[in-house]
PDB file with one MODEL, atoms N, CA, C and O in Angstrom:
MODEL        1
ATOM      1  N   UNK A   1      43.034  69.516  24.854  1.00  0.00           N
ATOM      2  CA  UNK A   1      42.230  68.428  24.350  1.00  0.00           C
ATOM      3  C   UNK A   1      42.742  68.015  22.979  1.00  0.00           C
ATOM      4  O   UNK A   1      43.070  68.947  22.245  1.00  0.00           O
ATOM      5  N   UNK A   2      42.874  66.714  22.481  1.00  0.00           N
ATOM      6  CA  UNK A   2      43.061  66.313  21.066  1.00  0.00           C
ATOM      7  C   UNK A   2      42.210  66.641  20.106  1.00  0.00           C
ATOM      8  O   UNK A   2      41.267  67.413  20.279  1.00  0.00           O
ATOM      9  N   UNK A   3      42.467  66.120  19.112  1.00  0.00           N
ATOM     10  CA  UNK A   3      41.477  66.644  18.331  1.00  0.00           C
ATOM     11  C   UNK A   3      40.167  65.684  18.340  1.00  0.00           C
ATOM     12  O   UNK A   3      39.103  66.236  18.058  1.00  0.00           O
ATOM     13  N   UNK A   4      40.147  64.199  18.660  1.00  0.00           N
ATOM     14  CA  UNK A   4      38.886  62.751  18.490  1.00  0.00           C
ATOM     15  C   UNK A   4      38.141  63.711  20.122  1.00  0.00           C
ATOM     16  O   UNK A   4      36.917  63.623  20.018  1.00  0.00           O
ATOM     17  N   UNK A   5      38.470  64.423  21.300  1.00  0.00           N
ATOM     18  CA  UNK A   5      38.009  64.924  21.977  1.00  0.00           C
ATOM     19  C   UNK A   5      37.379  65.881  21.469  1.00  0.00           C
ATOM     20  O   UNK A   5      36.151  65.872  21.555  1.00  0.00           O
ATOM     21  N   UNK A   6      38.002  66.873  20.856  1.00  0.00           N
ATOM     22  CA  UNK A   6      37.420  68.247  20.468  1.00  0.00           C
ATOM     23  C   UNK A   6      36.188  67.808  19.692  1.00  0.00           C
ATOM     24  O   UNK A   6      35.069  68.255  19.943  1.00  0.00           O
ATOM     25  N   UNK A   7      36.459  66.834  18.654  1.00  0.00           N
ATOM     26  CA  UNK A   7      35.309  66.722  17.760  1.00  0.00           C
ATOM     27  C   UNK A   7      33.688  65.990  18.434  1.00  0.00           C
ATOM     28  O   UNK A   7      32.535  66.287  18.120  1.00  0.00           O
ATOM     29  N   UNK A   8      34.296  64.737  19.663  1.00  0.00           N
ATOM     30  CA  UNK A   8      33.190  64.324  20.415  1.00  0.00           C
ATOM     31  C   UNK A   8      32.313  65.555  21.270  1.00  0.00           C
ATOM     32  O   UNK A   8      31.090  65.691  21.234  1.00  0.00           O
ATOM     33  N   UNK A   9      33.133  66.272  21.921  1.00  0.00           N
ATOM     34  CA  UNK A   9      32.594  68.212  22.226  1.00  0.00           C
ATOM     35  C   UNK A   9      31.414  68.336  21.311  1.00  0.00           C
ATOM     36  O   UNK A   9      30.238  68.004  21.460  1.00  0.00           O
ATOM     37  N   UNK A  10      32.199  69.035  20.098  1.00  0.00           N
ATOM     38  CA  UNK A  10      31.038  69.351  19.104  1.00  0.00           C
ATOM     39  C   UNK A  10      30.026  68.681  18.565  1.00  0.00           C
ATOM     40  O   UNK A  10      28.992  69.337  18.443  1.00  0.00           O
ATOM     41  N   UNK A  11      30.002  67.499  18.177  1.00  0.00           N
ATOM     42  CA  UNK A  11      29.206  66.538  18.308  1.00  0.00           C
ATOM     43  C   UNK A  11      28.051  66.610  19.728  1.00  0.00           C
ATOM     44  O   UNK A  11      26.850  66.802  19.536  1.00  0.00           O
ATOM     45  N   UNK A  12      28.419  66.493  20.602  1.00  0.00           N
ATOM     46  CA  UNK A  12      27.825  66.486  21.684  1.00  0.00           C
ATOM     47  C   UNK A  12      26.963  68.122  21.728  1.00  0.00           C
ATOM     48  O   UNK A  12      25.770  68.168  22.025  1.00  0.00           O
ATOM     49  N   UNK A  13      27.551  69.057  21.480  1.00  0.00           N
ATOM     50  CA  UNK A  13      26.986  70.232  21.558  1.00  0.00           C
ATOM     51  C   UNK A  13      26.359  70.701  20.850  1.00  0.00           C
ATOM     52  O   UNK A  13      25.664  71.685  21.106  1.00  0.00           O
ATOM     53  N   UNK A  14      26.455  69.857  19.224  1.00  0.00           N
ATOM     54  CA  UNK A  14      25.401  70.145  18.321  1.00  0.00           C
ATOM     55  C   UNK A  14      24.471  68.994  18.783  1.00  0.00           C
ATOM     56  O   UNK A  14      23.983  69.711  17.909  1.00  0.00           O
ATOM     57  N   UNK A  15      23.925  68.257  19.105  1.00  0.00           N
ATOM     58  CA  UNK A  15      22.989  67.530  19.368  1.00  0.00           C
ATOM     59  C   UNK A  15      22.337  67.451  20.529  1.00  0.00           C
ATOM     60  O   UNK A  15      21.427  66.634  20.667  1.00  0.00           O
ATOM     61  N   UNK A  16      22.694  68.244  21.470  1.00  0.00           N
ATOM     62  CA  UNK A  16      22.127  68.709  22.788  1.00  0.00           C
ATOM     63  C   UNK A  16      21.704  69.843  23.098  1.00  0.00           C
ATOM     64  O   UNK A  16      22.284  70.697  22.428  1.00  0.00           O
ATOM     65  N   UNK A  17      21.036  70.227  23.732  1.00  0.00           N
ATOM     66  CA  UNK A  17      20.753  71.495  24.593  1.00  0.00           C
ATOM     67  C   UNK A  17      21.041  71.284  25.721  1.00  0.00           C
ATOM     68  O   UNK A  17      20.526  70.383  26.384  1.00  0.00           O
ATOM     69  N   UNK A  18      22.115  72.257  26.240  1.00  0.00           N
ATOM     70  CA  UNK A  18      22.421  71.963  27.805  1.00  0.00           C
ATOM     71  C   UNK A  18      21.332  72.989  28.636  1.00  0.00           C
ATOM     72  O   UNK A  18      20.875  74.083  28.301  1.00  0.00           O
ATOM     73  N   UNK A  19      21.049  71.926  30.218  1.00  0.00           N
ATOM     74  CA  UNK A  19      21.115  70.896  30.799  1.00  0.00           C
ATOM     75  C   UNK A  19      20.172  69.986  29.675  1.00  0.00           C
ATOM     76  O   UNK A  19      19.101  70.312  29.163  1.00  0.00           O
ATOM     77  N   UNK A  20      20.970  68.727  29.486  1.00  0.00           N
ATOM     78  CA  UNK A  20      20.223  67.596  28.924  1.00  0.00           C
ATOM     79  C   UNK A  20      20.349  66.441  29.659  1.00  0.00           C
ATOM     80  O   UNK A  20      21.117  66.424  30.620  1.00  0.00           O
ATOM     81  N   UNK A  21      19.711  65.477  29.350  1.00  0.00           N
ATOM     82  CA  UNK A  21      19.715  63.794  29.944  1.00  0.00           C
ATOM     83  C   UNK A  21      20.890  63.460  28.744  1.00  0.00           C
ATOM     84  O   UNK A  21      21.127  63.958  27.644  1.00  0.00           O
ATOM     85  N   UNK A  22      21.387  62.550  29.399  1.00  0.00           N
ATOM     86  CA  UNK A  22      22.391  61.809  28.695  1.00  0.00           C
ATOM     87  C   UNK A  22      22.679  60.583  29.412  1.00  0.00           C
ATOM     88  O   UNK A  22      23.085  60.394  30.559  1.00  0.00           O
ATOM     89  N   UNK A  23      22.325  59.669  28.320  1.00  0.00           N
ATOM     90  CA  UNK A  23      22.940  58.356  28.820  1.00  0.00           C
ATOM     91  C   UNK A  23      23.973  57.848  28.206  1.00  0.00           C
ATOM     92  O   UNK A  23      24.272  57.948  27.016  1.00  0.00           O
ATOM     93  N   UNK A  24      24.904  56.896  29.671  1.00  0.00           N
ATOM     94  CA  UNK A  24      26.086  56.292  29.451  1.00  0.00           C
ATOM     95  C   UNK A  24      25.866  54.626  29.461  1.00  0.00           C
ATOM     96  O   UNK A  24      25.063  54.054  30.198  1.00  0.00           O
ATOM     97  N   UNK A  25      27.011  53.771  28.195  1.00  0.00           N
ATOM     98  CA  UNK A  25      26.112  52.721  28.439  1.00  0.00           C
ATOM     99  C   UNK A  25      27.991  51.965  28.405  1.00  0.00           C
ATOM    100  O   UNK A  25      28.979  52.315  27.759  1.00  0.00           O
ATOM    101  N   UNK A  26      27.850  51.206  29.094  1.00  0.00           N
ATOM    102  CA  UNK A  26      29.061  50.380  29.080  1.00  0.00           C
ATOM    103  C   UNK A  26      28.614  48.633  29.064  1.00  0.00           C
ATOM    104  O   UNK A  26      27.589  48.014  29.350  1.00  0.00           O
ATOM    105  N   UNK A  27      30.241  48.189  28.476  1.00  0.00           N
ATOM    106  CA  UNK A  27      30.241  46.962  28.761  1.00  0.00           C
ATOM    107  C   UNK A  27      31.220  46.244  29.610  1.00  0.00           C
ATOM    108  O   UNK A  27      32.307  46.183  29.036  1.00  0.00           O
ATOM    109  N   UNK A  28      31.218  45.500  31.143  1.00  0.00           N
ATOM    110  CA  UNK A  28      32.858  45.109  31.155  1.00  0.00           C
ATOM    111  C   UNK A  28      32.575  43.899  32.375  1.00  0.00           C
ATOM    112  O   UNK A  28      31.626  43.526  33.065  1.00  0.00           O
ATOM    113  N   UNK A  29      34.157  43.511  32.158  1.00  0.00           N
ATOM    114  CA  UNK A  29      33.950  42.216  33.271  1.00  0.00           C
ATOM    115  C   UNK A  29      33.430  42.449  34.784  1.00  0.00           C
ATOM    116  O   UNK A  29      34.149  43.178  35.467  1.00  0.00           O
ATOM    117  N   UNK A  30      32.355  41.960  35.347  1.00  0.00           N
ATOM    118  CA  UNK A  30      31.627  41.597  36.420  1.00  0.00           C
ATOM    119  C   UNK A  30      32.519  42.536  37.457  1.00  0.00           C
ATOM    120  O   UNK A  30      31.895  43.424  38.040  1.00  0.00           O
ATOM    121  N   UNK A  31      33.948  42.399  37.728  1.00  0.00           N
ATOM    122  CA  UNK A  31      34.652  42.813  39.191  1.00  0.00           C
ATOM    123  C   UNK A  31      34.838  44.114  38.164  1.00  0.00           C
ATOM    124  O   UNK A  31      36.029  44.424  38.174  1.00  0.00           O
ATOM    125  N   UNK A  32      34.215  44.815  37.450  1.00  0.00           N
ATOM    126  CA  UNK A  32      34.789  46.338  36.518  1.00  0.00           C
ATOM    127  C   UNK A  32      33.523  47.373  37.290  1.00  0.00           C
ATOM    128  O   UNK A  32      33.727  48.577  37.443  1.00  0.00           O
ATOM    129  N   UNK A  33      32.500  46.847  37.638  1.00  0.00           N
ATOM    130  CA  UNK A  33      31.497  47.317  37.810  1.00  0.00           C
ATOM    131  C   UNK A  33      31.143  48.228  39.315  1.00  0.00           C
ATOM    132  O   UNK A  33      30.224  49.010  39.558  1.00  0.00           O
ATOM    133  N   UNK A  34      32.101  47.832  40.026  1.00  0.00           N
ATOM    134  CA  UNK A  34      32.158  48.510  41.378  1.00  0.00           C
ATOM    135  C   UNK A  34      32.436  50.213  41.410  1.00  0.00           C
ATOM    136  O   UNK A  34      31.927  51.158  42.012  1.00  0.00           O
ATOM    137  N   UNK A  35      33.763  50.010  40.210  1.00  0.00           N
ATOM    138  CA  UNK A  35      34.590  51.421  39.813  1.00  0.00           C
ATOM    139  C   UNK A  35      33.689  52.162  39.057  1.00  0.00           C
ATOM    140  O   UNK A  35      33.867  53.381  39.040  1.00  0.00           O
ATOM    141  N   UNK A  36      32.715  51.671  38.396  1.00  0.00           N
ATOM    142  CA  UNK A  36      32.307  52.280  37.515  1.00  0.00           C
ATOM    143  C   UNK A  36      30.654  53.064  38.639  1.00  0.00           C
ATOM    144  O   UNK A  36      30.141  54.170  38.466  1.00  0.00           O
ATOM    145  N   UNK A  37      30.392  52.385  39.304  1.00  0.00           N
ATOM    146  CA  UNK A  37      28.880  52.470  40.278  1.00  0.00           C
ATOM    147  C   UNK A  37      29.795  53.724  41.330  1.00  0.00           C
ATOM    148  O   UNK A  37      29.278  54.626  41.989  1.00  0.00           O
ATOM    149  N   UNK A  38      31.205  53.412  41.205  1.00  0.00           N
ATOM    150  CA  UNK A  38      31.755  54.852  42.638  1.00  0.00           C
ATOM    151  C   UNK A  38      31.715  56.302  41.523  1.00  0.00           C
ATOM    152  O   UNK A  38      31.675  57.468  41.916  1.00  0.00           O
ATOM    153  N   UNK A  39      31.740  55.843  40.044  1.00  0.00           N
ATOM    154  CA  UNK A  39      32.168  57.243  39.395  1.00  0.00           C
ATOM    155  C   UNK A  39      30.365  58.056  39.451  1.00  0.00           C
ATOM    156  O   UNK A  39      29.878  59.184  39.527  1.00  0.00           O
ATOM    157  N   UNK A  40      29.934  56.717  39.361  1.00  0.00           N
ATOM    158  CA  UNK A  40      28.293  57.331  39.147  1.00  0.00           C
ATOM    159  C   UNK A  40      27.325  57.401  40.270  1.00  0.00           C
ATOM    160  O   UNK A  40      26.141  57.069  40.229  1.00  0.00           O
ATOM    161  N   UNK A  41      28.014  57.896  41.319  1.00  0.00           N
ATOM    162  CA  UNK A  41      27.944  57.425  43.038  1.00  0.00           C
ATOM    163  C   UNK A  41      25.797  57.940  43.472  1.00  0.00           C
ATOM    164  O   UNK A  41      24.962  57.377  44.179  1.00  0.00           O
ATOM    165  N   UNK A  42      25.731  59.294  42.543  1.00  0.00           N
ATOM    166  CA  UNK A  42      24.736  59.871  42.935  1.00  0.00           C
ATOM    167  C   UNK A  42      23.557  59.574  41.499  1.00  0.00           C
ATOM    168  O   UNK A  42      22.753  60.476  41.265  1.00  0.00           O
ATOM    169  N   UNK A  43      23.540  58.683  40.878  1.00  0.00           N
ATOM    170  CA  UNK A  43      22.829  58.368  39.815  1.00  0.00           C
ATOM    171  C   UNK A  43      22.221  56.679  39.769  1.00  0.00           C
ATOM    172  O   UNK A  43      22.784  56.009  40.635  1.00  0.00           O
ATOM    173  N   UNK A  44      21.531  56.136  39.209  1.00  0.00           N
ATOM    174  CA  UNK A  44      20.696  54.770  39.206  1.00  0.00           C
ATOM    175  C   UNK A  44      21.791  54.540  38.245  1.00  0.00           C
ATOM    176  O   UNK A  44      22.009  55.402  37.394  1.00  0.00           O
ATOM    177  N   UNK A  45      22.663  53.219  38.303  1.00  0.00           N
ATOM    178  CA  UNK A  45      23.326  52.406  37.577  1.00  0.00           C
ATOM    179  C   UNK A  45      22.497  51.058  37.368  1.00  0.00           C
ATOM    180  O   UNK A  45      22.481  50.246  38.294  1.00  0.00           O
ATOM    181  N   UNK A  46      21.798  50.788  36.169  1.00  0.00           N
ATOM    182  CA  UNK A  46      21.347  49.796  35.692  1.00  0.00           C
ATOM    183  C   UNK A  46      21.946  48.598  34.945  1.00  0.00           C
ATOM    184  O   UNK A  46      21.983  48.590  33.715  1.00  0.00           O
ATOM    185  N   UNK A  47      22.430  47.555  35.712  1.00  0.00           N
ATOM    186  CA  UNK A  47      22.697  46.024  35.522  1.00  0.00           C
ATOM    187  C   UNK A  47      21.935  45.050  34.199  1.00  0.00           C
ATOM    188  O   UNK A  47      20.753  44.918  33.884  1.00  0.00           O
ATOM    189  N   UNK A  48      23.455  44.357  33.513  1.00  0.00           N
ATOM    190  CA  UNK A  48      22.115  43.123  33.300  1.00  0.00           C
ATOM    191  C   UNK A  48      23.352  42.406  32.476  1.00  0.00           C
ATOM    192  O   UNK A  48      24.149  42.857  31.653  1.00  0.00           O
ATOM    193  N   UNK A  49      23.211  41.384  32.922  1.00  0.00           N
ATOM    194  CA  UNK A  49      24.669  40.282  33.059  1.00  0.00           C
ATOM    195  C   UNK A  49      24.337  39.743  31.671  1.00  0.00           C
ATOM    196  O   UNK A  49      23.199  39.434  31.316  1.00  0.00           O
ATOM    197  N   UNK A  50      25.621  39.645  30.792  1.00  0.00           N
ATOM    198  CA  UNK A  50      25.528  38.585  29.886  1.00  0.00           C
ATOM    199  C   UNK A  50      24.855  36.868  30.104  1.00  0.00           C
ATOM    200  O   UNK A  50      24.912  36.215  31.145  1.00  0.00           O
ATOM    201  N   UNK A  51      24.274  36.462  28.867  1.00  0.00           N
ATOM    202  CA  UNK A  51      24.153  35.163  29.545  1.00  0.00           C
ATOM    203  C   UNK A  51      24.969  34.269  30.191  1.00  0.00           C
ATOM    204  O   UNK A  51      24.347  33.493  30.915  1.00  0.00           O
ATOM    205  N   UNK A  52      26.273  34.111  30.163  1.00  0.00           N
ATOM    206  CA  UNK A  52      27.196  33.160  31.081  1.00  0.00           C
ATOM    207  C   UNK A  52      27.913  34.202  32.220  1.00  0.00           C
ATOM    208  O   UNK A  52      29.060  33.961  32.597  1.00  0.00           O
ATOM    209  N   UNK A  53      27.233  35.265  32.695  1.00  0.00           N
ATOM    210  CA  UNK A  53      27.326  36.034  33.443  1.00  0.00           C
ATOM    211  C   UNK A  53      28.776  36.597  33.841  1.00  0.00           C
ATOM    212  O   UNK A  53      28.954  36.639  35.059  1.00  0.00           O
ATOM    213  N   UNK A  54      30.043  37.117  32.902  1.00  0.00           N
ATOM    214  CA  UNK A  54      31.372  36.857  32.739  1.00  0.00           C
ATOM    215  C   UNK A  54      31.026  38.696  32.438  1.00  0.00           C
ATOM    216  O   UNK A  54      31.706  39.432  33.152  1.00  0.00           O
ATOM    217  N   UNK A  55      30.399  39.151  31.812  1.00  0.00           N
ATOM    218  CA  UNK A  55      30.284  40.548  31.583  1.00  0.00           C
ATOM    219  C   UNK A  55      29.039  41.103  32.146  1.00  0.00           C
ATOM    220  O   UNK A  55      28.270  40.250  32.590  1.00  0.00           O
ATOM    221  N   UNK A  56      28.633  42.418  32.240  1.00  0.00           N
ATOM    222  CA  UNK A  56      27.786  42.888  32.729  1.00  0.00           C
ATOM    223  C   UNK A  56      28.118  44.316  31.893  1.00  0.00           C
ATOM    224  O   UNK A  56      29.175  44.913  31.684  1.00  0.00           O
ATOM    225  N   UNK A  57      26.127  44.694  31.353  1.00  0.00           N
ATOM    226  CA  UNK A  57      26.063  45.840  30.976  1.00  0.00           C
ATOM    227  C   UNK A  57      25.539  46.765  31.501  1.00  0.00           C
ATOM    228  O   UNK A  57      24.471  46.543  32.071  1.00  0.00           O
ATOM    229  N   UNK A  58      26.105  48.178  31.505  1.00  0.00           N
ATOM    230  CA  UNK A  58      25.419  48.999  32.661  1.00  0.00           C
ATOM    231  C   UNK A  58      25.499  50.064  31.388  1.00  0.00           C
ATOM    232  O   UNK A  58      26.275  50.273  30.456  1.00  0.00           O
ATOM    233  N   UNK A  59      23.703  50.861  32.102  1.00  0.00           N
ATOM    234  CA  UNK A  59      23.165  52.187  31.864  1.00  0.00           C
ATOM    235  C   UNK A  59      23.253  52.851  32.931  1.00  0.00           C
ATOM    236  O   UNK A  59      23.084  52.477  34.092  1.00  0.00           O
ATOM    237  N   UNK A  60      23.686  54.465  32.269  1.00  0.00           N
ATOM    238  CA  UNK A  60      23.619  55.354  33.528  1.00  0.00           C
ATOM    239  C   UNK A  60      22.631  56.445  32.869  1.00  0.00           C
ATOM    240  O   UNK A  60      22.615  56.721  31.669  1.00  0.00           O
ATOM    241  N   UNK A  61      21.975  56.901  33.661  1.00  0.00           N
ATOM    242  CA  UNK A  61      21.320  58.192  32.693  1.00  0.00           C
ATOM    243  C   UNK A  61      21.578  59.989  33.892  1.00  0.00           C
ATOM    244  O   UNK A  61      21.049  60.323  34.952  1.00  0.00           O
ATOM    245  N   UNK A  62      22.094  60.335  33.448  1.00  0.00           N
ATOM    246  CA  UNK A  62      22.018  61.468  34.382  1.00  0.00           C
ATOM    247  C   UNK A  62      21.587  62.992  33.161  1.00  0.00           C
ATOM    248  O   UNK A  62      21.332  62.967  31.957  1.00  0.00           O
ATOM    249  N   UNK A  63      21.671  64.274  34.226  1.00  0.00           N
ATOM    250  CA  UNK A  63      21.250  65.033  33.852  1.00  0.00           C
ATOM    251  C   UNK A  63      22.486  66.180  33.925  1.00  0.00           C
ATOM    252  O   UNK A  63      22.793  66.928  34.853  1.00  0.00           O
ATOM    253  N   UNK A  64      23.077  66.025  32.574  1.00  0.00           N
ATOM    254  CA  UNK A  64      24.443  66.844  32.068  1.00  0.00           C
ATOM    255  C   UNK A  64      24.108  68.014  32.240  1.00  0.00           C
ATOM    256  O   UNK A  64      23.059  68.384  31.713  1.00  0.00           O
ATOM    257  N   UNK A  65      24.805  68.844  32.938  1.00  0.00           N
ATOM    258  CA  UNK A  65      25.226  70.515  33.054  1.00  0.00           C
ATOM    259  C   UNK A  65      25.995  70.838  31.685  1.00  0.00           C
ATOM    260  O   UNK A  65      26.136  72.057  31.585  1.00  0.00           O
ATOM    261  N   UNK A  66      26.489  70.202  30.695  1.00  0.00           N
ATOM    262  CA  UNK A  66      27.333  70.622  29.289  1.00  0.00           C
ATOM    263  C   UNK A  66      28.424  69.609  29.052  1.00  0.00           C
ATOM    264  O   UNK A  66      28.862  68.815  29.884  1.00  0.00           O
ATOM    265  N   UNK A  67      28.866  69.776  27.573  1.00  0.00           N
ATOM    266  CA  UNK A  67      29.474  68.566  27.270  1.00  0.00           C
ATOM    267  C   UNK A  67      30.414  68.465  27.864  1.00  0.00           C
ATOM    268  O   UNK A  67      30.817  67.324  27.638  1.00  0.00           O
ATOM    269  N   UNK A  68      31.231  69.070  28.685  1.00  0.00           N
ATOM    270  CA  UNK A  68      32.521  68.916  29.479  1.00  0.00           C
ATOM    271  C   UNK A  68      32.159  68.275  30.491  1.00  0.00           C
ATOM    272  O   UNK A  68      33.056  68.249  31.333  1.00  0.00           O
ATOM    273  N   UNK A  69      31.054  67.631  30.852  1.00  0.00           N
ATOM    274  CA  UNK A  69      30.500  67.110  32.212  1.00  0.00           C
ATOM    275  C   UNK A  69      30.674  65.612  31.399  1.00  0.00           C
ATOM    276  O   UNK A  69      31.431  64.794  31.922  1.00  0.00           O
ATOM    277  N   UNK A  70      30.097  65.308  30.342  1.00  0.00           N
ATOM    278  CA  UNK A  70      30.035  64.312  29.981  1.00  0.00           C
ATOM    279  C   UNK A  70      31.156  63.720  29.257  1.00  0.00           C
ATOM    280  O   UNK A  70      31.002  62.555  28.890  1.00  0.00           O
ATOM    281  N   UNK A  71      32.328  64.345  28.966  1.00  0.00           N
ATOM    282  CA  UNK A  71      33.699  64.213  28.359  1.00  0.00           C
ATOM    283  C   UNK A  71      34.797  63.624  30.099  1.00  0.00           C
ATOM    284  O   UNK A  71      35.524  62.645  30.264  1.00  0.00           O
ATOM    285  N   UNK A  72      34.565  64.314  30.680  1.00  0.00           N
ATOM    286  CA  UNK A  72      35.472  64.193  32.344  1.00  0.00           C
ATOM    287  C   UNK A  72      34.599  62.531  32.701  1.00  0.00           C
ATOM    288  O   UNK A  72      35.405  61.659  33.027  1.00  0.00           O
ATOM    289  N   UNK A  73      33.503  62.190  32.673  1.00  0.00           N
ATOM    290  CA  UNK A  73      32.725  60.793  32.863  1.00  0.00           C
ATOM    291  C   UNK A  73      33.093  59.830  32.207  1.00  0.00           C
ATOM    292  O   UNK A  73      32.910  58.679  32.602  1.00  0.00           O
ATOM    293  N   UNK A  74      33.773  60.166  30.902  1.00  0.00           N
ATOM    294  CA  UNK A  74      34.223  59.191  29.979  1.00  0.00           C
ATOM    295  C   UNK A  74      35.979  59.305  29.951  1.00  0.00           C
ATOM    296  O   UNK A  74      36.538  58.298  29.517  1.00  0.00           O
ATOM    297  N   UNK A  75      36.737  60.284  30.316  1.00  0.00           N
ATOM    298  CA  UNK A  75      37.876  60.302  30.728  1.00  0.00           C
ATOM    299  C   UNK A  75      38.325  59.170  31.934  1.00  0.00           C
ATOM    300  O   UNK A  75      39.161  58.271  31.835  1.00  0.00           O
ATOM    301  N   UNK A  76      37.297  59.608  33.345  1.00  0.00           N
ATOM    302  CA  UNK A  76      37.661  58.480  34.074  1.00  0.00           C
ATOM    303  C   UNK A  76      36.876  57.213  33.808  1.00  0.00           C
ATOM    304  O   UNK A  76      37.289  56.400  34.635  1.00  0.00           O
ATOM    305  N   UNK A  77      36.221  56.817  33.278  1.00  0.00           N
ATOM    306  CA  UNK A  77      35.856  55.520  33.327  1.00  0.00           C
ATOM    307  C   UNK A  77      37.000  55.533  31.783  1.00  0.00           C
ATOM    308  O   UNK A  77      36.897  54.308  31.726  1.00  0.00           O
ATOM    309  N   UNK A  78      37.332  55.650  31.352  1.00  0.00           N
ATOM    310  CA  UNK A  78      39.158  55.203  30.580  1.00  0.00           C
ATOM    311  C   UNK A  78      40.330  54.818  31.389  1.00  0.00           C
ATOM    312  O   UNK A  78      41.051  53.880  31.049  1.00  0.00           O
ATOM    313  N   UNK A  79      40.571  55.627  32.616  1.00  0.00           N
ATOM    314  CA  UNK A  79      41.016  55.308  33.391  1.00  0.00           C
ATOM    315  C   UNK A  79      41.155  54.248  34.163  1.00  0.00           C
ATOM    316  O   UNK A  79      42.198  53.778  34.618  1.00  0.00           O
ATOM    317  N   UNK A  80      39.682  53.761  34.343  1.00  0.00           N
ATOM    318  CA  UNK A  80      39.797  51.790  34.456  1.00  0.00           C
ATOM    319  C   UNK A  80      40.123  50.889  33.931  1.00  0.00           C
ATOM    320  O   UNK A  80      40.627  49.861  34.381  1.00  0.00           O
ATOM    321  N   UNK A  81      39.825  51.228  32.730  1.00  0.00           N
ATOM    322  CA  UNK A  81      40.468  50.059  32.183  1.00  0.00           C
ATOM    323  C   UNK A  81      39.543  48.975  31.903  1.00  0.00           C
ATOM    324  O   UNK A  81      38.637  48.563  32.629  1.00  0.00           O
ATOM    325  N   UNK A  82      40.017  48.421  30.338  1.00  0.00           N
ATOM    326  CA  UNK A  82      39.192  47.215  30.326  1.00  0.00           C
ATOM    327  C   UNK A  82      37.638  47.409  30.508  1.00  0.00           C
ATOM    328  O   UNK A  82      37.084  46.630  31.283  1.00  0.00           O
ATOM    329  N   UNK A  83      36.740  48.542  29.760  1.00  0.00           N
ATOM    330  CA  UNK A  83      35.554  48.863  29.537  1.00  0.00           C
ATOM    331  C   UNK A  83      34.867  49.460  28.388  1.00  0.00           C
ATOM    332  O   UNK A  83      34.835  50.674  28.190  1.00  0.00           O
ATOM    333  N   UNK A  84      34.407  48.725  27.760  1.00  0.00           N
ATOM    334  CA  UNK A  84      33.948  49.409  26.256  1.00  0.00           C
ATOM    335  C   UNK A  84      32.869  50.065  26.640  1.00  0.00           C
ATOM    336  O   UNK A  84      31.945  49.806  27.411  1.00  0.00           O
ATOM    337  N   UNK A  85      33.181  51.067  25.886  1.00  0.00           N
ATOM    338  CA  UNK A  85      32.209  52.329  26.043  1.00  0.00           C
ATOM    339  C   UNK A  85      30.880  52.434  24.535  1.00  0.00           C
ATOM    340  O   UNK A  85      31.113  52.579  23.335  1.00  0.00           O
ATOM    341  N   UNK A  86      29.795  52.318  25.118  1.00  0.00           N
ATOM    342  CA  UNK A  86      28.842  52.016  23.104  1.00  0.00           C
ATOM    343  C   UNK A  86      28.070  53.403  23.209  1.00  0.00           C
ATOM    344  O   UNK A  86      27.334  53.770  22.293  1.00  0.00           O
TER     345      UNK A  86
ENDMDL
END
């Protein structure tokens, strides 16, 4: 792991107690949203389109087993491409 990883870890592990809820919140273009609903296949992905409907923001909330659960979620949704992560 790098080090901007290692430090999001600790961060994450000082501010949690594992199992915790953790939500993921993204932003990305409309056809981004399919890839992102297959990574979060077994969880409620919550919608809600910019006003000229060109982006779409999605919440995920699931229930983290530890910060390495929630580091591998944000690895592949990097992997897509073209998705800001807030």
């Amino acid at each position: 792991m790098d080090d901007s990883v290692n430090s999001f870890k600790e961060k994450l592990d000082a501010s949690h107690k594992w199992p915790a809820l953790y939500t993921f919140k993204f932003i990305c273009l409309n056809e981004k949203t399919i890839h992102i609903k297959q990574l979060f296949v077994n969880h409620e992905v919550k919608e809600k389109a910019s006003s000229k409907g060109k982006y779409i923001s999605l919440t995920v909330s699931i229930m983290a087993r530890n910060s390495d659960e929630i580091i591998e979620y944000y690895q592949e949704v990097y992997k897509i491409g073209d998705i800001i992560s807030l």
